[in-house]
C-alpha positions in Angstrom: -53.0 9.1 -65.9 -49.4 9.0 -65.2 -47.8 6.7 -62.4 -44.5 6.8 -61.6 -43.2 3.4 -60.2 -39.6 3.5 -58.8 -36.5 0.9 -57.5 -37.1 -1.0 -60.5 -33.5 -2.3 -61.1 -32.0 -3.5 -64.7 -33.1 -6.9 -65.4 -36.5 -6.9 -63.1 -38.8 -4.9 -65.6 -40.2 -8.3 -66.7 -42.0 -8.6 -63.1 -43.7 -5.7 -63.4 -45.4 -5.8 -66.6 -45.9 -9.0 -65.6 -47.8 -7.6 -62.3 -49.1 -4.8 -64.5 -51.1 -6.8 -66.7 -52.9 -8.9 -64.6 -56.7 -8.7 -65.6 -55.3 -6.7 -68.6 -55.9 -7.4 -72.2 -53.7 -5.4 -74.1 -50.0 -3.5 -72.7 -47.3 -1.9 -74.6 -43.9 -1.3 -73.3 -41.4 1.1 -74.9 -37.4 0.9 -74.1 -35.1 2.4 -75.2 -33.4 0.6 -78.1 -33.3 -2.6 -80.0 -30.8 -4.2 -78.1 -33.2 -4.0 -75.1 -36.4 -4.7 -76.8 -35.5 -8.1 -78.2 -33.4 -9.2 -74.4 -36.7 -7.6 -72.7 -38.7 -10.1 -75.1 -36.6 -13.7 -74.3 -37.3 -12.6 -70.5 -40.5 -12.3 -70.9 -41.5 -15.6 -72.4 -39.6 -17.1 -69.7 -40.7 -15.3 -66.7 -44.6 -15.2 -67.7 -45.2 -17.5 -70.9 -48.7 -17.3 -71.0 -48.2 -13.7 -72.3 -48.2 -13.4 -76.0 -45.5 -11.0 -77.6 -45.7 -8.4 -80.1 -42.7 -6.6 -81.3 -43.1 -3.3 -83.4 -39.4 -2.3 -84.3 -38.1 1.2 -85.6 -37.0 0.5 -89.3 -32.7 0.1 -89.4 -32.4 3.2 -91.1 -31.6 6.9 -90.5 -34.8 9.4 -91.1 -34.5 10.5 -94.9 -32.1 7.2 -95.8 -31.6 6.3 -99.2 -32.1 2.8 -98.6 -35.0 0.4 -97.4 -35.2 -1.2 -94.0 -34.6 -4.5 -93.9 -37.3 -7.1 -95.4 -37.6 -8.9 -91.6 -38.1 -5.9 -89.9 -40.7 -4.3 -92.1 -42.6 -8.2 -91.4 -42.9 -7.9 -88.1 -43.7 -4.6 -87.8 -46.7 -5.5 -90.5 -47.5 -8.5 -88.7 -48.1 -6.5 -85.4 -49.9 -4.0 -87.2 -52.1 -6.5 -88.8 -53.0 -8.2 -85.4 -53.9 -5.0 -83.8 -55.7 -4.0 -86.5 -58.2 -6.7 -86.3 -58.2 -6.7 -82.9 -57.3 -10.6 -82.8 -55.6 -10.8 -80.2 -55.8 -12.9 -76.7 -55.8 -12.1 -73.6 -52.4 -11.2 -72.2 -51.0 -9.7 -75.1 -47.4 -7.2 -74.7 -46.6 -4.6 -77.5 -42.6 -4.3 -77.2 -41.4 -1.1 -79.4 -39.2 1.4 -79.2 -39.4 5.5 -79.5 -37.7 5.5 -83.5 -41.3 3.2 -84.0 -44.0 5.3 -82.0 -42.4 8.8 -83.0 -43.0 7.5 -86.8 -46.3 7.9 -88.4 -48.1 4.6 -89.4 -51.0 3.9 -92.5 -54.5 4.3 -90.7 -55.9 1.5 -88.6 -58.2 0.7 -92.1 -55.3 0.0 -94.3 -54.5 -2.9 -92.3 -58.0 -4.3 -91.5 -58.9 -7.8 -93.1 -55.6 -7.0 -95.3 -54.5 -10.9 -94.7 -54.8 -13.0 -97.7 -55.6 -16.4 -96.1 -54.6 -19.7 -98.7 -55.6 -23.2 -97.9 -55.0 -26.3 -99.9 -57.7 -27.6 -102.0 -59.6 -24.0 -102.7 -59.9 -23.1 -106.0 -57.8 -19.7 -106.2 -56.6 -17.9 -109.7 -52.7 -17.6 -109.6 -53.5 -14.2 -111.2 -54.8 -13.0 -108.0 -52.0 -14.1 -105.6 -49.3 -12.2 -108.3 -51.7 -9.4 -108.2 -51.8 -9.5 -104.3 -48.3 -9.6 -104.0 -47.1 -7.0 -106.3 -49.6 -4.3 -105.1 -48.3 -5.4 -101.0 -44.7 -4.9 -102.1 -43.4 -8.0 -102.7 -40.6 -8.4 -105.6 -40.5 -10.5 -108.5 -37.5 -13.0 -108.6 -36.3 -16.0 -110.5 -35.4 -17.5 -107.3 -36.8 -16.5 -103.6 -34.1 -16.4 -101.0 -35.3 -13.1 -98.9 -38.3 -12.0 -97.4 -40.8 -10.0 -99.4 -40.1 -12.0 -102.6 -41.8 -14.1 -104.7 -41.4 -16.4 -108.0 -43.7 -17.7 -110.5 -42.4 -21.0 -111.9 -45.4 -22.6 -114.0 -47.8 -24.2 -111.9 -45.6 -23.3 -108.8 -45.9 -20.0 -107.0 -42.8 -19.6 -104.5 -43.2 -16.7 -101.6 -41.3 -16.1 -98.6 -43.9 -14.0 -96.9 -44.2 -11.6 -94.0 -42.6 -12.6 -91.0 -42.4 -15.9 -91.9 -39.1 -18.3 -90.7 -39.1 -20.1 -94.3 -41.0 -19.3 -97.9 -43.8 -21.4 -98.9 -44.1 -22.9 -102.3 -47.9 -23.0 -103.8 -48.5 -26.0 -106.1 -51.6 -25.4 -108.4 -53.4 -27.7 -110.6 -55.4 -24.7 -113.1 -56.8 -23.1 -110.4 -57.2 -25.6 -107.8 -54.1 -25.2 -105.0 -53.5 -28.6 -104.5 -50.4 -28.0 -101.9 -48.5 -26.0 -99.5 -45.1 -26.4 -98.8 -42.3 -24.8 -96.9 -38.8 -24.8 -98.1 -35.2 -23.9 -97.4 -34.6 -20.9 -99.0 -30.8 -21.4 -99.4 -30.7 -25.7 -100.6 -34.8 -25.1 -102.1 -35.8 -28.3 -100.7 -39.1 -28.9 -99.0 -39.5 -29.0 -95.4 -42.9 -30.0 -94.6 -46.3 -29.7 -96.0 -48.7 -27.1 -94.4 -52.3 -26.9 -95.0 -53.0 -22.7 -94.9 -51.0 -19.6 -95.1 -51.7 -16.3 -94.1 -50.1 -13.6 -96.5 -49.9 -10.2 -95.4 -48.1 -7.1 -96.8 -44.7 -6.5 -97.5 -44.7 -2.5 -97.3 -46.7 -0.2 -95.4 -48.2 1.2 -99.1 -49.6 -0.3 -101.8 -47.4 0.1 -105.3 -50.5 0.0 -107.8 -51.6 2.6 -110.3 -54.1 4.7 -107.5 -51.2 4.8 -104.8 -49.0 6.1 -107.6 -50.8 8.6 -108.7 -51.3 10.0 -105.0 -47.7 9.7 -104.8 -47.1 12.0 -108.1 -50.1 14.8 -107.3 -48.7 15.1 -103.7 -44.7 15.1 -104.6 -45.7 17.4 -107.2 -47.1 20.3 -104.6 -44.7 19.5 -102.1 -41.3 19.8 -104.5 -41.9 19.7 -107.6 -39.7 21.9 -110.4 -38.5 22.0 -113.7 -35.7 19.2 -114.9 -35.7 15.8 -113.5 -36.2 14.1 -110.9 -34.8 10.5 -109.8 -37.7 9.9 -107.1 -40.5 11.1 -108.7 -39.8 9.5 -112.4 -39.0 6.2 -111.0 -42.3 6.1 -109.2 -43.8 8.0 -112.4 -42.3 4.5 -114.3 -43.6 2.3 -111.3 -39.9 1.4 -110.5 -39.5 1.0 -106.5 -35.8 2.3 -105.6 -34.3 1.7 -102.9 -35.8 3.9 -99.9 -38.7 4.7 -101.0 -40.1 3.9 -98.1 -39.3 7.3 -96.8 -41.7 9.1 -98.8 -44.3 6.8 -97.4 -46.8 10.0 -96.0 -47.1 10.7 -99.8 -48.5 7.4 -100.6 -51.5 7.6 -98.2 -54.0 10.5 -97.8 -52.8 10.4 -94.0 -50.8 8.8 -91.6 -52.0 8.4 -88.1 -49.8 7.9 -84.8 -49.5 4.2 -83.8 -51.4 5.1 -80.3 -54.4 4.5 -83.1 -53.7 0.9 -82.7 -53.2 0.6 -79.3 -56.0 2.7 -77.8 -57.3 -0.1 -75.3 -53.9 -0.6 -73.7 -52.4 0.4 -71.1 -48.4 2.2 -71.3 -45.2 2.1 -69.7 -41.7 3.8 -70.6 -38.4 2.2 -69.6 -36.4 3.9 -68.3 -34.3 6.0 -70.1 -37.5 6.0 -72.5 -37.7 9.8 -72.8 -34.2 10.9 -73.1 -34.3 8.1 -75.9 -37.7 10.0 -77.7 -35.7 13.6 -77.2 -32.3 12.0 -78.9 -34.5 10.8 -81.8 -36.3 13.8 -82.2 -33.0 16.1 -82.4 -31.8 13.2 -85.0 -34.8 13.5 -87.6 -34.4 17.5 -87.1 -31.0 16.7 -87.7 -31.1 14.8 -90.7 -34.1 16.9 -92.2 -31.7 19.9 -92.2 -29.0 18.3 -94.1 -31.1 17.0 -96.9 -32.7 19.6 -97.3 -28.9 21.8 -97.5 -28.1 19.1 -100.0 -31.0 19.9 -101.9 -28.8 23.3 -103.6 -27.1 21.0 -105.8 -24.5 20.8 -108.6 -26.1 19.8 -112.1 -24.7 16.8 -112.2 -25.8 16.2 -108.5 -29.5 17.4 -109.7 -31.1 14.3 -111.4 -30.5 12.3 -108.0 -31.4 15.5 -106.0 -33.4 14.5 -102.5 -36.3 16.7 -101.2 -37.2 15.1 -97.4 -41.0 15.0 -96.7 -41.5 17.7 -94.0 -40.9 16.0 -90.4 -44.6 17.3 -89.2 -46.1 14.6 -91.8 -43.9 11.8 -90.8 -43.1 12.0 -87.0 -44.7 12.6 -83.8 -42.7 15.1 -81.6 -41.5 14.6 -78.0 -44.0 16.7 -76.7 -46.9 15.0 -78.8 -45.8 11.3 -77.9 -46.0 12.3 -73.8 -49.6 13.8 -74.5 -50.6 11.0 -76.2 -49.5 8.9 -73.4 -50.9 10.9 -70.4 -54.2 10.3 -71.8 -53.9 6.9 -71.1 -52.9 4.5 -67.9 -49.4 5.4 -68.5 -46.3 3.9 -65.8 -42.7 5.1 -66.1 -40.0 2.9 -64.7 -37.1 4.3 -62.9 -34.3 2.2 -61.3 -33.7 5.4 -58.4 -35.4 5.4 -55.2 -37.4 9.1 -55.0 -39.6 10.4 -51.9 -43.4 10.0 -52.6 -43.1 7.6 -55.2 -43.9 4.1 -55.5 -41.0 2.2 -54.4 -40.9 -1.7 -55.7 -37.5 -2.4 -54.5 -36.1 -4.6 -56.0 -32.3 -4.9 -55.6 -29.4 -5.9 -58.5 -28.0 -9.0 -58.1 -24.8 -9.5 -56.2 -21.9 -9.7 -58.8 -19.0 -11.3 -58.0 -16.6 -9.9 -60.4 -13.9 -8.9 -57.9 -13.9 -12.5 -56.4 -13.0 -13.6 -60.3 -10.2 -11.2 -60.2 -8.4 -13.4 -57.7 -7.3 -16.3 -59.3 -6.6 -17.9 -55.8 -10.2 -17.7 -55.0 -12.8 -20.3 -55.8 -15.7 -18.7 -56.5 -18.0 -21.2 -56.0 -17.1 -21.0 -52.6 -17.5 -17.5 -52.2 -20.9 -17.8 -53.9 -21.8 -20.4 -52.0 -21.3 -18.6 -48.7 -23.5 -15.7 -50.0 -26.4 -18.0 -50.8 -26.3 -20.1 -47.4 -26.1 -16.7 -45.7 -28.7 -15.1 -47.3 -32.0 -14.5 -45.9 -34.0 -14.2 -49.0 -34.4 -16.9 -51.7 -32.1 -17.0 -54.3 -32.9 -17.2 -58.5 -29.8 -18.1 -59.9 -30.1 -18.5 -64.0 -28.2 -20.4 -66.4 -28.1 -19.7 -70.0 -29.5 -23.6 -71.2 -30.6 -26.5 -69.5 -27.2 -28.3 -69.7 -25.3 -25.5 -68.0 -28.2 -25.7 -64.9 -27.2 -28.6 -64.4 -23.6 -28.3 -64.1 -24.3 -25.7 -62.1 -25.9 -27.6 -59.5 -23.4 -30.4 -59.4 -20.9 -27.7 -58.8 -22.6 -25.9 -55.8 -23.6 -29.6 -54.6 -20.2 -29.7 -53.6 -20.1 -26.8 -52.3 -22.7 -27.8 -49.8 -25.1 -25.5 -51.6 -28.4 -27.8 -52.8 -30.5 -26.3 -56.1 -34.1 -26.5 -57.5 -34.8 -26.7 -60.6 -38.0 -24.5 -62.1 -39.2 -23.7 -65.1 -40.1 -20.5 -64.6 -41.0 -17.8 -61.6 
């Protein structure tokens, strides 16, 4: 069920998903890039804290990329996952993503079920079985942990900076018993404070063991493979991870499913701008697709790093299929324009006052001040900390403009 809901101006999409999830458990939003997804998610915990947060980014890479997404992103994006999975969430929960993250294909709701390893201090735990953990979820191996996704073994001391996580954790084991938990700066090492659990969670969206590698090999192998080498498949073959392997990810699972998998409870809306977004990225993988597989007719010397792309079909959703996928649920679509026989909200941009800047004669406080006083609707003016509010209000006081204080609408 599609609803169109219109006059919603830049800046005022946090008061209706707000409105829109009243009585609601679950909603996901989708805008249309980064940029807005993380300012759409600061406005949110201000305008309506009680509403928990998810954010489920695109990886920073171009389809068919030679090198991994960054180590943060590919946390949260687990950490969502993980929470959807097991359906743990509370009431009042937003999904904030993007179209590069529901075009692409995710593991199946299973591979993420129950897939946190939970630590606390005191149980009795076998080193052994946290290493093995974290090497089949994609962690790395380090003498020293400074990034997300690695971890180091230092005697009795098990260092990991895990999953979405603001500092790594170091794991202090007497034999078998884990006698503490402590965070630490990753840059000076030192401890921060002692915790008493920690919830581990994967580091890739495919396990790296000796089953997921032999997928990896029978499936490459009927996709692409020919005689001579081949740098992808031998450095899987010798359980090396190379840099952007994550783009062959459909060949470590039996099947990817769309992410509306996770998110079948919840209601939808698009930004605006949403679906010009979803067609730009679907002309980019097509895009991209194409070239590798030009560059695929290669030199011989070009031939042992030769690149064969994973067909788009088994790795992204296309426009068309992302818009059926959301008609079948209670889908909105935001639009800014006022149009006849749609739901008109009405909200209004606030009044800039650039062109009273311009005029260095001008006191703008002034100016703005008439514009409050004469206006017959109450006015939200923000400030971008506490300390600036204030200013602000002993600036206007002297205007002859008295301000409120709130902390939040």
């Amino acid at each position: 069920m599609k609803k169109e809901l219109c006059g919603i101006q830049e800046g005022y999409q946090a008061f209706v998903i707000k409105k829109l999830m009243k009585g609601k458990k679950n909603h996901c939003h989708v805008v249309p890039n980064d940029v807005q997804l993380f300012f759409l998610k600061e406005v949110i915990q201000k305008v309506a804290p009680k509403i928990r947060v998810l954010i489920f980014p695109e990886w920073d890479t171009v389809p068919y990329d030679r090198v991994s997404p960054k180590s943060d992103i590919v946390g949260e994006r687990i950490e969502t996952l993980c929470h959807l999975a097991d359906d743990d969430l509370p009431q009042s929960t937003l999904i904030l993503t993007t179209p590069g993250a529901i075009m692409q294909k995710v593991p199946p709701v299973s591979y993420f079920k129950n897939a946190v390893f939970l630590l606390k201090t005191g149980e009795i735990v076998s080193p052994d079985q946290i290493k093995t953990f974290l090497l089949k979820n994609g962690y790395k191996a380090v003498n020293t942990v400074v990034n997300q996704g690695e971890f180091a073994v230092r005697g009795g001391l098990i260092d990991i900076y895990p999953a979405g996580f603001a500092h790594p954790v170091r794991l202090d084991f007497f034999d078998d018993e884990l006698e503490e938990i402590k965070t630490f700066d990753e840059m000076s090492q030192r401890t921060l404070q002692k915790v008493q659990s920690v919830s581990l969670r994967p580091m890739a969206e495919f396990d790296f063991d000796d089953e997921s590698i032999r997928r990896f090999r029978t499936q490459y192998r009927s996709l692409f493979f020919s005689e001579g080498q081949d740098y992808i498949y031998d450095s899987v073959s010798n359980k090396v991870f190379v840099p952007g392997l994550e783009h062959f990810l459909p060949l470590f699972h039996k099947t990817l499913v769309p992410f509306f998998e996770y998110i079948k409870e919840a209601s939808l809306s698009f930004d605006f701008q949403t679906m010009r977004a979803i067609e730009a990225k679907e002309e980019q993988i097509q895009e991209y697709y194409e070239a590798r597989c030009q560059s695929a007719d290669t030199t011989y010397l070009e031939e042992v790093q030769k690149y064969n792309p994973v067909d788009p079909k088994l790795f992204f959703l296309t426009q068309q299929e992302v818009l059926s996928f959301a008609e079948e649920k209670e889908f909105y679509t935001f639009s800014p324009f006022k149009e006849p026989g749609k739901e008109d909200l009405a909200s209004s941009q606030g009044k800039s006052f650039v062109d009273t800047r311009l005029k260095n004669s001008t006191d703008i406080f002034n100016v703005a001040s008439s514009y409050i006083l004469s206006s017959s609707k109450k006015v939200l003016l923000s400030a971008s900390s506490f300390g600036a509010g204030e200013r602000l209000k002993g600036l206007f006081r002297e205007a002859g403009v008295i301000l409120s204080s709130v902390e939040t609408v």
